[in-house]
DOKOLDO-441612 format. One line per field, with one value per residue (C-alpha): x, y, z; residue number from 1. Coordinates in steps of 0.2 Angstrom, whole numbers, always signed. Layout:
east c(X/...) .
north c(Y/...) .
up c(Z/...) .
resi c(NUM/...) .
***
This chain:
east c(+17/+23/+40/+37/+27/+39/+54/+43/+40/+56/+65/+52/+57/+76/+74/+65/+78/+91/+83/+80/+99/+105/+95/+100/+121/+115/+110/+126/+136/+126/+136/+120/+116/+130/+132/+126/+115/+102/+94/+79/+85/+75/+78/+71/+70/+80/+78/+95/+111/+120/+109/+97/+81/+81/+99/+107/+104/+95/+91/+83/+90/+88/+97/+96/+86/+70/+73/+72/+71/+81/+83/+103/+112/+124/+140/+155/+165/+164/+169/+159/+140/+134/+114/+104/+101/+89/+97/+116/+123/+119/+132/+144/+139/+151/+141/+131/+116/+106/+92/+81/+65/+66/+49/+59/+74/+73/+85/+77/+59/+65/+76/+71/+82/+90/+86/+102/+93/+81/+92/+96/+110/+118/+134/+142/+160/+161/+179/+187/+186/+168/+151/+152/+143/+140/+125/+115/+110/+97/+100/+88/+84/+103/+107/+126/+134/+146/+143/+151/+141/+144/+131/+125/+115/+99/+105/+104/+115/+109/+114/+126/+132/+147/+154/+171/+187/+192/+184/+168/+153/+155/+170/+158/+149/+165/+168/+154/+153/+138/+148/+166/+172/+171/+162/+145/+136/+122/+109/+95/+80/+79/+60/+55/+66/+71/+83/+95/+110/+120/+131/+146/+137/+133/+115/+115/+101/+103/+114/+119/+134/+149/+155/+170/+182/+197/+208/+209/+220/+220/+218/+199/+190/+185/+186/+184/+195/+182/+190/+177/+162/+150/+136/+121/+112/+102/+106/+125/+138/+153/+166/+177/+192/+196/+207/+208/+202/+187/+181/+163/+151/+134/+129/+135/+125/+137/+150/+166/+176/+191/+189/+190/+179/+167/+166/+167/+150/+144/+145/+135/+121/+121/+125/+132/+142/+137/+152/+143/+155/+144/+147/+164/+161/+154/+136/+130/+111/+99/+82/+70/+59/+74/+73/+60/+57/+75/+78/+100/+109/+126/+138/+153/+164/+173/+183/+171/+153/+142/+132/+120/+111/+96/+99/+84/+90/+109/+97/+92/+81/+91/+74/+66/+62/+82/+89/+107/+116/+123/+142/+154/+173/+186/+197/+213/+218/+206/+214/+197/+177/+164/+175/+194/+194/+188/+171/+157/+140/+128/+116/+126/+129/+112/+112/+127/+127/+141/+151/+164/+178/+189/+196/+205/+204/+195/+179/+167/+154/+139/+125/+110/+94/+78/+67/+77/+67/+76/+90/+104/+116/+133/+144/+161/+172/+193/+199/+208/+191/+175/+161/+157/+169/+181/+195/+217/+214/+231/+237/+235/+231/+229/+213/+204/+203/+195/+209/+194/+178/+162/+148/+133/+116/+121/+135/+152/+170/+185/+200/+201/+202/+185/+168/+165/+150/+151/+143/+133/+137/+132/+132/+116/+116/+128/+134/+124/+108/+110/+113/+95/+86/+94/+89/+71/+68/+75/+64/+50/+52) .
north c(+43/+26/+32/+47/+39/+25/+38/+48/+34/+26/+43/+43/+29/+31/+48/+41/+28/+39/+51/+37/+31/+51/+51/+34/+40/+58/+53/+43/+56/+70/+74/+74/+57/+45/+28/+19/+4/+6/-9/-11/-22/-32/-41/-59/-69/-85/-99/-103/-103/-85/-78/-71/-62/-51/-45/-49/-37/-45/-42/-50/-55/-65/-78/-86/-88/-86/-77/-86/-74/-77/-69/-68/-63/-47/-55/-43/-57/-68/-63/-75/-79/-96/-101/-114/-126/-143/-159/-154/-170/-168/-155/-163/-182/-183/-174/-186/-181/-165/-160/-158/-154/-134/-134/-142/-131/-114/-103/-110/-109/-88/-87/-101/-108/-108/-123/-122/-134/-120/-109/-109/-97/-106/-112/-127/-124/-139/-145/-153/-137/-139/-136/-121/-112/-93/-86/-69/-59/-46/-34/-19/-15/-19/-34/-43/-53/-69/-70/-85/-94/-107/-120/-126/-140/-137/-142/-129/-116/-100/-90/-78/-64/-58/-38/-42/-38/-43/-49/-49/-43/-22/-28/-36/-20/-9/-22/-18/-1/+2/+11/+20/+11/-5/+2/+3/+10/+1/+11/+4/+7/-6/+0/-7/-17/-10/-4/+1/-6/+7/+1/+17/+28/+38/+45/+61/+63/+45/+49/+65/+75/+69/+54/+48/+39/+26/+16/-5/-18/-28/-45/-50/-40/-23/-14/+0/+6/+5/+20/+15/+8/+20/+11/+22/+13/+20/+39/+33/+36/+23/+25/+11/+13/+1/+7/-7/-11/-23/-33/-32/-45/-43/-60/-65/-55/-56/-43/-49/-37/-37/-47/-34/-22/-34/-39/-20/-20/-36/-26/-9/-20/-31/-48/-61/-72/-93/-106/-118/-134/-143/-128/-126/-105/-93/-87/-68/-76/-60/-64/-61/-50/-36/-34/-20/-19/-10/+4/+5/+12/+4/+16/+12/+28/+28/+43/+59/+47/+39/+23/+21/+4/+0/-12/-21/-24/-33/-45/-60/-75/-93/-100/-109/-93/-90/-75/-68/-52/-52/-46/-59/-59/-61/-78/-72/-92/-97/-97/-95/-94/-81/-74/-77/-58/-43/-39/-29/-41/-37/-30/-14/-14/-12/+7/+13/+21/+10/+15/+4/+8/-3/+8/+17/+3/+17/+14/+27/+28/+37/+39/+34/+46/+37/+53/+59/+73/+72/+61/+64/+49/+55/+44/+37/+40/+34/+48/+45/+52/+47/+60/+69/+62/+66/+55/+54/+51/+44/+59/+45/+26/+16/+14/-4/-7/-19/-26/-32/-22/-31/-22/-20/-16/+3/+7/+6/+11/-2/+10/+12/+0/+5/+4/+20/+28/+34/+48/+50/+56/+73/+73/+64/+46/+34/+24/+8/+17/+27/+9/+3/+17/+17/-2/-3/+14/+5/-11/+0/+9) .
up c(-276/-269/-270/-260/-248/-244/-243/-230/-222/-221/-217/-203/-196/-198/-189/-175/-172/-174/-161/-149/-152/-149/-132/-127/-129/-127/-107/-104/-108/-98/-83/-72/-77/-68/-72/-58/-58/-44/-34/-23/-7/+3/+22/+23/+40/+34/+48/+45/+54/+42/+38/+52/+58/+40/+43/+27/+11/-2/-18/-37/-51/-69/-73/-91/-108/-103/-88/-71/-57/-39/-23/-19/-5/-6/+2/+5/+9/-8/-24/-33/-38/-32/-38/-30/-43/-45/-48/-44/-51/-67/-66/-51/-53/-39/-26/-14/-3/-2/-6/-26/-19/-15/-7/+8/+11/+18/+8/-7/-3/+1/-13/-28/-39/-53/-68/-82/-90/-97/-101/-119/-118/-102/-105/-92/-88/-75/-72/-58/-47/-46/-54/-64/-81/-87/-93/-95/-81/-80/-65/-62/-81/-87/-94/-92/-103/-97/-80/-73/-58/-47/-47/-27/-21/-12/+6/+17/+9/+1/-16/-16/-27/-20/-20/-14/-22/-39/-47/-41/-46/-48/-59/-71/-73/-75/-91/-99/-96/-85/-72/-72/-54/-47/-32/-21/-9/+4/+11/+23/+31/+45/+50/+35/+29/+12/+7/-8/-18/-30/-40/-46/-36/-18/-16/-7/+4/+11/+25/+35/+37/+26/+22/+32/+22/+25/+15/+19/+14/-2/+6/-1/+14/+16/+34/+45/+59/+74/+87/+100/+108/+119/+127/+133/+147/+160/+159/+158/+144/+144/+130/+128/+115/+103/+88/+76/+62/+59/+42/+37/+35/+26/+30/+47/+60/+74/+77/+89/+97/+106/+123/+135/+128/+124/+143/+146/+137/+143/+160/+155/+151/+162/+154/+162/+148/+150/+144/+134/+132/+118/+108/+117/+116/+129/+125/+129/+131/+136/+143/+128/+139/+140/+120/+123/+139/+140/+130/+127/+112/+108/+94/+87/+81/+65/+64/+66/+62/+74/+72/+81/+85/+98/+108/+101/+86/+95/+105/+92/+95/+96/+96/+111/+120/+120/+113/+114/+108/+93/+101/+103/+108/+94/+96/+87/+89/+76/+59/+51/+52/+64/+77/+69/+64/+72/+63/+60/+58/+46/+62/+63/+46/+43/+55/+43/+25/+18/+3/-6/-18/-25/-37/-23/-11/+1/+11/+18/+33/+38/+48/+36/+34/+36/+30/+15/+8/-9/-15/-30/-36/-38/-48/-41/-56/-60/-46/-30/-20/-15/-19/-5/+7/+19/+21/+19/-1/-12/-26/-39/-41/-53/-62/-64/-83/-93/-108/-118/-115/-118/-130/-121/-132/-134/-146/-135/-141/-139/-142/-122/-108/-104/-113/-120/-127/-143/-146/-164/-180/-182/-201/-210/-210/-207/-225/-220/-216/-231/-240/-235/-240/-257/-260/-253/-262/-279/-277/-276/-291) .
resi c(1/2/3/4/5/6/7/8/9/10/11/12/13/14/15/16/17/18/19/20/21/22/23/24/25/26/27/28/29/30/31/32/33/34/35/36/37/38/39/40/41/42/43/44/45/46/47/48/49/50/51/52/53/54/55/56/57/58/59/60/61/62/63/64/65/66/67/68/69/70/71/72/73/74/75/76/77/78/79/80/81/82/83/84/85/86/87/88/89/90/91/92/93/94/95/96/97/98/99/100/101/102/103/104/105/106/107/108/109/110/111/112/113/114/115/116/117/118/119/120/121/122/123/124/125/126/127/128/129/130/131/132/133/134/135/136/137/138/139/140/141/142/143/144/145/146/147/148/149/150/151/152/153/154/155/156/157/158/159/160/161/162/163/164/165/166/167/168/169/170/171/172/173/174/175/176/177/178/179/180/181/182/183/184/185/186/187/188/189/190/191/192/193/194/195/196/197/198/199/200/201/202/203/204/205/206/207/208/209/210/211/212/213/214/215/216/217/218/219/220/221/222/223/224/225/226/227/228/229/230/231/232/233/234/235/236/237/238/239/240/241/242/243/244/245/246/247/248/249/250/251/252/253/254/255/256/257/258/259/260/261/262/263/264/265/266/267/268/269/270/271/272/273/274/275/276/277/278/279/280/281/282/283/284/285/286/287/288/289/290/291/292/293/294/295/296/297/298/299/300/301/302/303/304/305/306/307/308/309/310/311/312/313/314/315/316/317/318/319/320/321/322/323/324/325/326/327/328/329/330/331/332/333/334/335/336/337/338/339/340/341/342/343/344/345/346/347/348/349/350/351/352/353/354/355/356/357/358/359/360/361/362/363/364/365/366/367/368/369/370/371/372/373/374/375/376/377/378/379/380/381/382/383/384/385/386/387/388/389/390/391/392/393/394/395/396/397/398/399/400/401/402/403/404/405/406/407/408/409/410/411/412/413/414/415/416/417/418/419/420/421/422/423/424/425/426/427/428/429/430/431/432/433/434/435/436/437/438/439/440/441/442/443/444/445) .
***
């Protein structure tokens, strides 16, 4: 009676775990169920000099063995994860100054830090490049394994995790199977500052018409060819040509333009640029009063989409009852830093939906839906097109592939250059289950 009792039992169980395994693969093999890895974004107001008036895209993660939970900041521009941590010099005895306390710095009082010293699984990696470890991460319910971060001292810089080329962070998640493509796509709403962060996926129903898709460079940035800026002011449409491509920036608000059209704007709205010789730069300040007393649109054309942006959201507060808008000049003489490359700032980023693809070095613009009525992921997978895009797409490429995939907790293949699920056996039990059964059943009897 025991016997049969126990072999119920047991035979219960196993089926339940078994069934529970089956749906587990079963789903990440359904075509209708891509493997994307979704993220709520939020937009913080950091008093700092980056990142500005809840512009940047951030989002939470965590870090560690009992998990510590941070805020970082999505950066298109780095390739890295860099964490505020306490006491940098236990890890960079080197370093002098800066802050401990993060009570008393801004980006760590918005974002918290990160403590290696309680992590158990942390593991330090510090050589004479800098302060370095690797540790487990936990982003939305998916958990990464070996992720290297660069350890940063609480004084007035911010944490990071970066989306840029290889090998960045979407690369991570291509090694251990949770999506097909390093890719991404950025969705906002900037009326309430939310938003949504997808990693190997589009979502339709966040943006309308079709996506319109261009190829950049391999040089560490990605960017969109800009045809032209059309300001509406006053009942009066002026289109000013551009044709140039232009990096984008997640973390720096400004946008610089060529000169001349940016002085071509300047003169639509009625801003008269001031020299400023202790910043040795020319300042667009805007009277604070105009920010909503005035009502302009300012668009930027990328092929056959429109970006809107109000004009309210361009003019920023300096501070002191000063404001500014947010459009600069680009100074090709600068070898590098804000305004040595023609960019797109976070502002505008914000008024786009954004798709990245590293597999097929193509990027892919929108206009964003703030009132989706329904909404359906589509993954990006190892072809040379974006899902739902329109764009001068390469025959073939050459797929991203990881040479040693990294298990995660669901049963992955290694045979491939990608982690594969494996799909169950279909006959009875596998021989170690079988194993178990047959030696708890005997110690019974």
């Amino acid at each position: 009676m025991h016997f049969r009792y126990l072999m119920a039992l047991t035979a219960s169980l196993a089926f339940r775990q078994a069934v529970a395994l089956s749906i587990q693969l079963t789903e990440r093999e359904r075509p209708d169920r891509p493997l994307v890895v979704g993220v709520p974004v939020e937009y913080g107001p950091v008093s700092g000099q980056v990142i500005m008036q809840a512009t940047t895209p951030l989002i939470n993660i965590s870090v560690g063995t009992p998990p510590q939970v941070v805020k970082v900041a999505v950066d298109l521009q780095s390739s890295s994860i860099s964490l505020l941590v306490p006491d940098i010099r236990k890890y960079e005895p080197l370093y002098v100054g800066g802050e401990d306390d993060c009570s008393d710095d801004d980006y760590c009082t918005l974002m918290g830090d990160f403590d290696p010293g309680k992590s158990s699984t942390f593991k330090n990696t510090t050589d004479v490049n800098g302060a370095t470890g690797s540790d487990f991460m936990l982003i939305a319910d998916k958990r990464v394994y070996g992720v290297s971060i660069s350890l940063s001292s609480i004084d007035g810089t911010y944490s990071t995790l970066g989306v840029a080329q290889q090998p960045s962070f979407p690369f991570k998640l291509v090694d251990q199977g949770l999506i097909n493509s390093p890719s991404f796509s950025l969705w906002s709403d900037a009326s309430t500052n939310e938003g949504i962060l997808l990693f190997g996926g589009v979502t339709l129903g966040l943006y309308t018409g079709r996506l319109q898709a261009f190829p950049f460079p391999g040089n560490g940035t990605v960017s969109l060819p800009v045809a032209s800026v059309v300001v509406e002011s006053s009942g009066k449409t002026t289109r000013h040509d551009i044709n140039s491509p232009a990096v984008l920036s997640t973390v720096d608000s400004h946008t610089f333009l060529p000169n001349d059209t940016v002085q071509k704007v300047y003169a639509d709205l009625g801003i008269t640029p001031t020299f400023v010789p202790d910043f040795n730069a020319t300042i667009p300040y805007v009277e604070c009063a105009r920010q909503h007393s005035e009502n302009h649109t300012i668009s930027l054309l990328f092929g056959n989409a429109t970006i809107e942006v109000p004009w309210s959201a361009l003019v920023q507060s300096l501070g002191n009852n000063t404001c500014e808008l947010a459009i600069y000049s680009y100074e090709p003489w600068r070898d590098v830093g804000p305004g040595s490359q023609i960019q797109i700032g976070a502002i505008i980023l914000r008024y786009m939906y954004l798709v990245v693809d590293y597999e097929n070095m193509f990027a892919a613009v929108a206009p964003p839906n703030y009132s989706p009525g329904w909404a359906e992921d589509l993954g990006i997978g190892n072809g040379t097109q974006i899902p739902d895009a329109d764009g001068n797409f390469p025959a073939t490429i050459t797929t991203y592939g990881a040479s040693t995939p990294t298990p995660t907790k669901e049963v992955l293949s290694t045979s491939s250059s990608r982690a594969v699920a494996m799909k169950p056996q279909e006959k009875g039990l596998t021989s170690g289950f079988v194993g178990v059964l047959l030696a708890v059943c005997y110690l019974v009897i």
